[in-house]
C-alpha positions as CSV (number, residue, x, y, z in Angstrom):
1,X,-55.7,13.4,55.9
2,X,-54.7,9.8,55.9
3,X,-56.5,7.0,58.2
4,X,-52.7,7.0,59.5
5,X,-51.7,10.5,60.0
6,X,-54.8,10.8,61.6
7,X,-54.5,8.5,64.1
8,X,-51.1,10.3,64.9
9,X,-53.0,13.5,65.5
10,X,-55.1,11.6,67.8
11,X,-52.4,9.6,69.6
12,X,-50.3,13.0,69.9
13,X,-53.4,15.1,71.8
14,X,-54.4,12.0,74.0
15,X,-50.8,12.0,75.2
16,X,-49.9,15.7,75.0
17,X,-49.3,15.6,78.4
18,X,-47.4,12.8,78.9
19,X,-43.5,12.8,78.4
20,X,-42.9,10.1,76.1
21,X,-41.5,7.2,76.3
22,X,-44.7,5.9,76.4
23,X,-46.8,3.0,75.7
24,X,-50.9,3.1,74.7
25,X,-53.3,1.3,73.6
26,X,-56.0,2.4,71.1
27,X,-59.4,0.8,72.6
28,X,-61.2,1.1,70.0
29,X,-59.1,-0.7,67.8
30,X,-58.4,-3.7,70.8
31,X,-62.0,-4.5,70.8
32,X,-62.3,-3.9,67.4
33,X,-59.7,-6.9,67.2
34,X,-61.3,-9.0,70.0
35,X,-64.7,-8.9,68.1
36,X,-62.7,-10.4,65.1
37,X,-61.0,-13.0,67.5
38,X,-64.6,-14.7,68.0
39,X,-66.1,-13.9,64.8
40,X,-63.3,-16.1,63.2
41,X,-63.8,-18.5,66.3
42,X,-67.2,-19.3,65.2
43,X,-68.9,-20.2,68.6
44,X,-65.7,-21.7,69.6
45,X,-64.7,-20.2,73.0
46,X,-61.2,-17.8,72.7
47,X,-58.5,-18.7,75.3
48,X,-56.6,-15.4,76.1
49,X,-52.6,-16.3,76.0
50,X,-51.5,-13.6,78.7
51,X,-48.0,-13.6,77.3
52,X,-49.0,-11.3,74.4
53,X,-51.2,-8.9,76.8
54,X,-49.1,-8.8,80.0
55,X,-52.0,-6.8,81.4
56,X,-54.2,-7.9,84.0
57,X,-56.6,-4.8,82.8
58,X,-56.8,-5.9,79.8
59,X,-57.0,-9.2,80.7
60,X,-60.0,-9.0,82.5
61,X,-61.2,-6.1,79.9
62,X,-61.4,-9.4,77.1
63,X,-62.7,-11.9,79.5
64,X,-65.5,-10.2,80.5
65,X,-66.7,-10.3,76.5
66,X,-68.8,-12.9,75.3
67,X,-66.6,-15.7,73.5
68,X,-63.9,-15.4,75.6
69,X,-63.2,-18.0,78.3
70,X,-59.6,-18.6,80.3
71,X,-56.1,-17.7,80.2
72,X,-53.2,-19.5,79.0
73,X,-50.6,-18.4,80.7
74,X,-46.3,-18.6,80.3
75,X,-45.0,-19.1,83.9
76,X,-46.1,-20.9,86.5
77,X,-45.3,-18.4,89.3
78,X,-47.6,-15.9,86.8
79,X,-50.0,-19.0,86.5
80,X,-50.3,-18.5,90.5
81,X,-50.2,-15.2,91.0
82,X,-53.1,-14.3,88.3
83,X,-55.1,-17.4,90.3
84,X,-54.8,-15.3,93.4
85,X,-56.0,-12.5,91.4
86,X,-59.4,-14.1,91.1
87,X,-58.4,-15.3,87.6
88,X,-60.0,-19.3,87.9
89,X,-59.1,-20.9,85.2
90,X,-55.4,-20.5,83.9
91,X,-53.5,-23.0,81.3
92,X,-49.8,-23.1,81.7
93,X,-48.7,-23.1,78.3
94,X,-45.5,-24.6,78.6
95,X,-43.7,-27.4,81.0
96,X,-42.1,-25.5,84.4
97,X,-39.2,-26.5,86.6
98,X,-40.3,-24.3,89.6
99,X,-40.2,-26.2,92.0
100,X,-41.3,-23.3,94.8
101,X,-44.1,-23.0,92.4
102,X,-45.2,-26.8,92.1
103,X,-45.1,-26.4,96.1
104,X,-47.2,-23.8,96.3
105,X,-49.7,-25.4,94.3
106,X,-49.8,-28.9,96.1
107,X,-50.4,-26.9,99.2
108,X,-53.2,-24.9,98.3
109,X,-56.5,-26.0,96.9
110,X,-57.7,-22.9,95.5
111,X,-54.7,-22.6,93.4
112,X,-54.8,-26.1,92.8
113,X,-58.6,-25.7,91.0
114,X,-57.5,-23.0,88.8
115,X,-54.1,-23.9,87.6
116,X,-53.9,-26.6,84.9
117,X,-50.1,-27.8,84.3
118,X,-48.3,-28.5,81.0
119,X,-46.5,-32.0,80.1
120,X,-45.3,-34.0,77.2
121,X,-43.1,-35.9,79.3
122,X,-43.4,-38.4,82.7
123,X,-40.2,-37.1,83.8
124,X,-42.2,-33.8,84.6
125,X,-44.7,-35.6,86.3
126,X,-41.6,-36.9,89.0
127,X,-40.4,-33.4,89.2
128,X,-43.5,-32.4,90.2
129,X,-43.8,-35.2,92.9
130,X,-40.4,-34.5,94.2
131,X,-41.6,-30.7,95.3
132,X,-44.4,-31.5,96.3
133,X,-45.7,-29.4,99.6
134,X,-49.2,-30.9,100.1
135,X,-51.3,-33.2,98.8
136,X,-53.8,-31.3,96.2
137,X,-54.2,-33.2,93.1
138,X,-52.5,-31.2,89.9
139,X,-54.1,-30.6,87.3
140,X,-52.8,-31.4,83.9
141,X,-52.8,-30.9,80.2
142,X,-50.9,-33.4,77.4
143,X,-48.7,-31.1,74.5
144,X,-48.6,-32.7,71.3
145,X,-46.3,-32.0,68.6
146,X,-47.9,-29.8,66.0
147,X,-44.9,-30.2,63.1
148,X,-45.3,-31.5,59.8
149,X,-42.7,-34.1,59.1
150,X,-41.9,-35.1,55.6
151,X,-39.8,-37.6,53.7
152,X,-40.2,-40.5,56.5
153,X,-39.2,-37.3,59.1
154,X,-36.0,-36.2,57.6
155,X,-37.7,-32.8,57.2
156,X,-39.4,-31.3,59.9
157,X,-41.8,-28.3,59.9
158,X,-42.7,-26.6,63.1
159,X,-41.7,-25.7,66.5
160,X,-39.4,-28.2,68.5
161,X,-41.4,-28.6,71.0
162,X,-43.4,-31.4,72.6
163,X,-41.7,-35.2,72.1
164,X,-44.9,-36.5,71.5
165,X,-46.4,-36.6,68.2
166,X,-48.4,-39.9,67.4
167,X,-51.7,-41.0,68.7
168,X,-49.6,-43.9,70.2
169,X,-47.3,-41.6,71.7
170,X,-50.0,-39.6,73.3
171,X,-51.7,-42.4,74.4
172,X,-49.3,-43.5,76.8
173,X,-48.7,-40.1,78.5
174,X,-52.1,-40.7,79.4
175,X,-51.6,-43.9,80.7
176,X,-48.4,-42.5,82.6
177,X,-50.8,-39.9,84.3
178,X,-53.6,-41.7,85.3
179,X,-51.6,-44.4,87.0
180,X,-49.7,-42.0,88.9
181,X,-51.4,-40.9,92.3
182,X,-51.8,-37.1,93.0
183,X,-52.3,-36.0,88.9
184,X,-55.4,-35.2,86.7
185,X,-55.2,-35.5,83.2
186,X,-57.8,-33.1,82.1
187,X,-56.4,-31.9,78.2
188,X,-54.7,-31.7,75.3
189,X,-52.9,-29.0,73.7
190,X,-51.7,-28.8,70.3
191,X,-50.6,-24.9,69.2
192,X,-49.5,-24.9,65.2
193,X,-46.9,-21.9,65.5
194,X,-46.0,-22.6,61.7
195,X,-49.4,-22.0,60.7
196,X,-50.8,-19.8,63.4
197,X,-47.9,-18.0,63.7
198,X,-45.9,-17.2,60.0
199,X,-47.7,-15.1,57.7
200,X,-48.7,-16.3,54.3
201,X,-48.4,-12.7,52.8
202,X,-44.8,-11.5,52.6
203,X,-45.4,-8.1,51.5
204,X,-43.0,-8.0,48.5
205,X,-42.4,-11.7,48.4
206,X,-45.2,-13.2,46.6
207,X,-43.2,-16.6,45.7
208,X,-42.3,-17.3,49.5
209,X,-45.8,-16.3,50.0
210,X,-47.1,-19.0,48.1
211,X,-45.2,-21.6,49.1
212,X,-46.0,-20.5,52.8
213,X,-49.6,-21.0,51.4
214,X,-49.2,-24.9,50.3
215,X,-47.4,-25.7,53.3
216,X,-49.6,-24.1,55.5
217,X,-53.0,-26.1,53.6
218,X,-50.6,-29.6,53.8
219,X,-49.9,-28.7,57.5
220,X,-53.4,-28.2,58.1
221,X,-55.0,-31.5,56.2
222,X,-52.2,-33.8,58.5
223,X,-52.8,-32.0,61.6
224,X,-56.6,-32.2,61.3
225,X,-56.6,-35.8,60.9
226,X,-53.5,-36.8,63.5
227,X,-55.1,-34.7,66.1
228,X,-58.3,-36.2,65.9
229,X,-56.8,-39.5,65.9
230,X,-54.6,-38.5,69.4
231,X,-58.0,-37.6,70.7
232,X,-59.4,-40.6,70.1
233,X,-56.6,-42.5,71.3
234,X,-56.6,-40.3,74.7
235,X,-60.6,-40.0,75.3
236,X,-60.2,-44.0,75.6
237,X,-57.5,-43.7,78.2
238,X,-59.6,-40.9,80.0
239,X,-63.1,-40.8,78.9
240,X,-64.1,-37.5,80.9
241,X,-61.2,-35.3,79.0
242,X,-62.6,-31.6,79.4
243,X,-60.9,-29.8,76.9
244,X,-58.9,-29.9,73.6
245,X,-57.1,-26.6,72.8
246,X,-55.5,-25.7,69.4
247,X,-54.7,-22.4,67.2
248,X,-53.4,-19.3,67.1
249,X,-54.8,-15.6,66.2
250,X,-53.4,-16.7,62.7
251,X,-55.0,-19.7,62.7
252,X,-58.5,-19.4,64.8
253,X,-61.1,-20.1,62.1
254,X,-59.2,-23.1,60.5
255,X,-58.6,-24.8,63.6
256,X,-62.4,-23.7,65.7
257,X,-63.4,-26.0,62.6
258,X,-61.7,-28.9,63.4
259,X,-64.3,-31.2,65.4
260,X,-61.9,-32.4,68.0
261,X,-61.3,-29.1,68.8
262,X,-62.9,-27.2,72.2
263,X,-61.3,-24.4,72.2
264,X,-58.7,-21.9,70.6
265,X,-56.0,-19.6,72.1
266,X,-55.4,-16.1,70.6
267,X,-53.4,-13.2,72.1
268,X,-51.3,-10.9,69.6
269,X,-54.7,-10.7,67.7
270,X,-55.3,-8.2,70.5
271,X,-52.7,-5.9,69.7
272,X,-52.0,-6.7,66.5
273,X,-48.3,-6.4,66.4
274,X,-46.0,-6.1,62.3
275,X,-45.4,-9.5,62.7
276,X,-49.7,-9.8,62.0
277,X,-49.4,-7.6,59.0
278,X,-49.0,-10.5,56.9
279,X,-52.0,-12.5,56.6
280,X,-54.6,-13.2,54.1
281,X,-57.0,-14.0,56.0
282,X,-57.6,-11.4,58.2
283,X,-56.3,-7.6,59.0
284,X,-56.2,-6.2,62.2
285,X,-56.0,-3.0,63.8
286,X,-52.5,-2.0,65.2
287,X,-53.8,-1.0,68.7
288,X,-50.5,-1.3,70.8
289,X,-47.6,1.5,70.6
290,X,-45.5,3.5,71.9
291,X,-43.6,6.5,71.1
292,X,-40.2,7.8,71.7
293,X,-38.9,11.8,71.9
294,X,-37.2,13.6,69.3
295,X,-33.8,14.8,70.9
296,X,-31.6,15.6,68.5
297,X,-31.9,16.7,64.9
298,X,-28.5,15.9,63.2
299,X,-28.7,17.0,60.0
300,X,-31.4,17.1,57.2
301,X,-33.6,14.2,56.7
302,X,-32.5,13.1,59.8
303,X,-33.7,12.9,63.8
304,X,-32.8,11.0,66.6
305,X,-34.9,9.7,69.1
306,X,-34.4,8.6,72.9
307,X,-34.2,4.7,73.3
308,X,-35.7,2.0,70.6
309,X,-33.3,-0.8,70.9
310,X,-36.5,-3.3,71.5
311,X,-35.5,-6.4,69.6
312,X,-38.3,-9.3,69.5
313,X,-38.1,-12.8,70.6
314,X,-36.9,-15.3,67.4
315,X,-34.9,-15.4,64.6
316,X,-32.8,-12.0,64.6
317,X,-33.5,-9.9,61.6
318,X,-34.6,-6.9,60.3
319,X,-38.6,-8.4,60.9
320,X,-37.9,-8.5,64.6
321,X,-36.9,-4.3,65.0
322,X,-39.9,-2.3,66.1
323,X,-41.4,-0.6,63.4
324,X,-41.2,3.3,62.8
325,X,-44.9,3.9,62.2
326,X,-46.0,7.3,62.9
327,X,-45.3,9.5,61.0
328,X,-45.5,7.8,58.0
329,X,-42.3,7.5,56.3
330,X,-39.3,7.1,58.2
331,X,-36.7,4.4,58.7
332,X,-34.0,3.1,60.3
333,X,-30.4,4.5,59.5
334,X,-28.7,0.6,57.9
335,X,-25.3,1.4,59.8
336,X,-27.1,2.1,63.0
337,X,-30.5,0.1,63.3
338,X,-32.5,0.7,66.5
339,X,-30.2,1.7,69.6
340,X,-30.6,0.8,73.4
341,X,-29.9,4.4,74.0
342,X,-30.7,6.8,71.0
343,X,-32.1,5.7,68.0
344,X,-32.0,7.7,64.6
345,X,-34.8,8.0,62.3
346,X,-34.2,8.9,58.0
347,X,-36.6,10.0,55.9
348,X,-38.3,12.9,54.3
349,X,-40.7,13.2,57.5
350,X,-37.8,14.2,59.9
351,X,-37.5,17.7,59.0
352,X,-41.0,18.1,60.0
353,X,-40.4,17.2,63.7
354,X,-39.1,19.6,66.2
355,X,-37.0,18.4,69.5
356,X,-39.8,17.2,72.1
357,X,-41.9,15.9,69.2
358,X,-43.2,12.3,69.5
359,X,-42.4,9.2,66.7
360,X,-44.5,6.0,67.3
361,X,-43.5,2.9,66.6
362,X,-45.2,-0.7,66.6
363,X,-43.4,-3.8,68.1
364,X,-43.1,-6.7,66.2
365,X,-44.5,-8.8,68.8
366,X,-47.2,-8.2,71.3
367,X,-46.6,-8.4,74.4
368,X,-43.0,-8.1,74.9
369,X,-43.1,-3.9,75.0
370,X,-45.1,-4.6,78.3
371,X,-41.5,-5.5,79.7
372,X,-39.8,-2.1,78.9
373,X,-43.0,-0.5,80.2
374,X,-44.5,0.0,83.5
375,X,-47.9,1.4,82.8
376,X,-50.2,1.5,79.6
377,X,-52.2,4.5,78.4
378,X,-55.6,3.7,77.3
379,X,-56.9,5.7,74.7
380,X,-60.2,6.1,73.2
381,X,-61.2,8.6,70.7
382,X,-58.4,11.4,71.0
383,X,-58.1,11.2,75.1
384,X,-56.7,8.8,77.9
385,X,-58.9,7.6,79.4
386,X,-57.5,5.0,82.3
387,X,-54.0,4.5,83.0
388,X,-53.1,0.6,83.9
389,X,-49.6,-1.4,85.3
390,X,-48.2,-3.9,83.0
391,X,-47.5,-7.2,84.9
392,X,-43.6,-5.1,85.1
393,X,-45.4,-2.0,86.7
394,X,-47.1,-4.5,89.2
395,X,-43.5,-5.6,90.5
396,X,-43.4,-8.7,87.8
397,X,-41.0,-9.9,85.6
398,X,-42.0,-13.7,85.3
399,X,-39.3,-14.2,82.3
């Protein structure tokens, strides 16, 4: 029996008596994956990014292991709701125009310890004024632009993200916060998604896969340098700077190496979702899935299961359809694709499965099945052992 179709055995008598839809994750393999996350980090502490967990169990299940340290969050309402949770030290990871939020915090200094904000822009810092509902100092944290530009900038590489992208640049954010009463400047964030996030292994695609390669190792060498320059160029606006965070589960050991660097952020490593499968650097364990019931059986070669229309967040394409994964050997029917309502399967594998049967799939993103689920089935060995809410389960849908 195969590594794979044993794990469907497993999978299947953990969850016998559960009606499927329904979403698991494999422990073993989740801290299997976390142990990988700090072995790559190097003694670099691991920032969990909540967005691609959306589990406060597991949250606290990967924070409580050593090398772990914080949570970079996605919302700032989440941002303050995990802080009430006891969570006491969450990074916003992106720029917020919540203006309740930014009220709530000013007026509460608990909240107001725990949360750090995210800005590459002063304009942010006025917003945050304007809603202010008491007088806590906010806590926050400088973005820097991560792309690599070329040709004097008429090509661009990366995320469009943060405006500010030279030590210069960066410098005078810093000087915008600390002369503006009621703020904190207290880091710097740089995430690389076109290094941490693309994968340099294209199964079938080894040309794209090297050029991924060289401009992954270019993007790497300028980066390296320009953020330790912006570093520099910050520490002498605010000496007492506490951290620096960088990275990305593709990326952890190349950027734990940089010296400017305090920290990393990692999340899908967790989970290790088909985007992940294409790396040569590292191979996870595909812990997250869920499977879907067999409810029709159309013809031969063919079944349909319930649901499966679970797109992922980017570019649309056939890379962002969850993956049929268990058993091995189905695939999407090309004139129907995944379906919000019924989804059929092809392949030689169909005629094995009979109407109730299970088919699991993998996501090609981490967190985002925690938004079409409202609990998660932890399994270890062939059992479940703890049932837990996703943040939807617990009444949350922060996007």
């Amino acid at each position: 029996m195969s590594a794979r179709a044993a794990d469907r055995a497993r999978y299947d008598r953990a969850t016998a008596s559960f009606d499927a839809p329904v979403a698991i994750v494999d422990l073993d393999a989740f801290d299997a994956n976390a142990a990988d996350l700090v072995r790559r980090a190097a003694g670099t502490p691991v920032r969990v990014a909540s967005k691609s967990v959306r589990c406060r169990a597991l949250l606290e299940r990967v924070l409580a292991r050593d090398g772990f340290a914080g949570v970079m969050s996605f919302t700032l309402a989440e941002s303050l709701w995990l802080a009430r949770s006891g969570f006491g030290d969450v990074l916003l990871a992106y720029p917020s125009a919540d203006r309740a939020g930014f009220a709530e915090l000013t007026g509460d200094p608990k909240l107001a310890a725990a949360v750090t904000v995210m800005i590459d822009d002063p304009a942010q810092l006025r917003l945050i004024d304007a809603a202010r509902g008491g007088r806590e100092r906010v806590r926050v944290c400088l973005e820097l632009d991560t792309s690599l530009r070329l040709l004097g900038g008429r090509v661009r590489i990366g995320s469009r993200r943060s405006p500010v992208h030279s030590p210069a640049e960066a410098a005078e954010l810093a000087r915008a916060v600390a002369r503006t009463p009621g703020f904190r400047l207290v880091g710097i964030m740089a995430y690389e998604g076109h290094v941490a996030g693309v994968g340099d292994a294209v199964a079938g695609r080894p040309v794209r896969s090297g050029a991924i390669r060289l401009m992954q190792r270019a993007a790497r060498r300028e980066l390296a340098a320009r953020r330790a320059e912006v570093v520099r160029a910050v520490r002498a606006v605010v000496p007492d700077l506490e951290f620096v965070n960088g990275g990305g589960t593709g990326s952890v050991q190349h950027t734990a190496a940089e010296d400017a660097v305090t920290e990393v952020a990692a999340g899908s490593g967790l989970y290790t979702p088909r985007l992940f499968d294409g790396y040569s650097s590292f191979r996870g364990r595909p812990a997250a899935l869920f499977a879907l019931p067999v409810v029709r059986r159309p013809g031969v070669g063919v079944v349909t299961v319930l649901g499966g229309g679970y797109p992922a967040s980017g570019p649309a394409g056939p890379d962002r359809l969850p993956v049929p994964w268990l058993p091995e050997g189905l695939r999407y029917a090309s004139q129907e694709g995944a379906g919000e309502v019924q989804t059929p399967l092809l392949g030689g594998p169909a005629d094995d499965l009979l109407i109730g049967d299970k088919v699991w799939f993998r996501h090609a993103k981490a967190g985002e099945p925690c938004e079409r689920f409202d609990v998660l089935r932890l399994v270890e060995g062939d059992t479940v052992t703890a049932t837990v809410p996703t943040y939807r389960g617990e009444g949350h849908t922060f996007l």
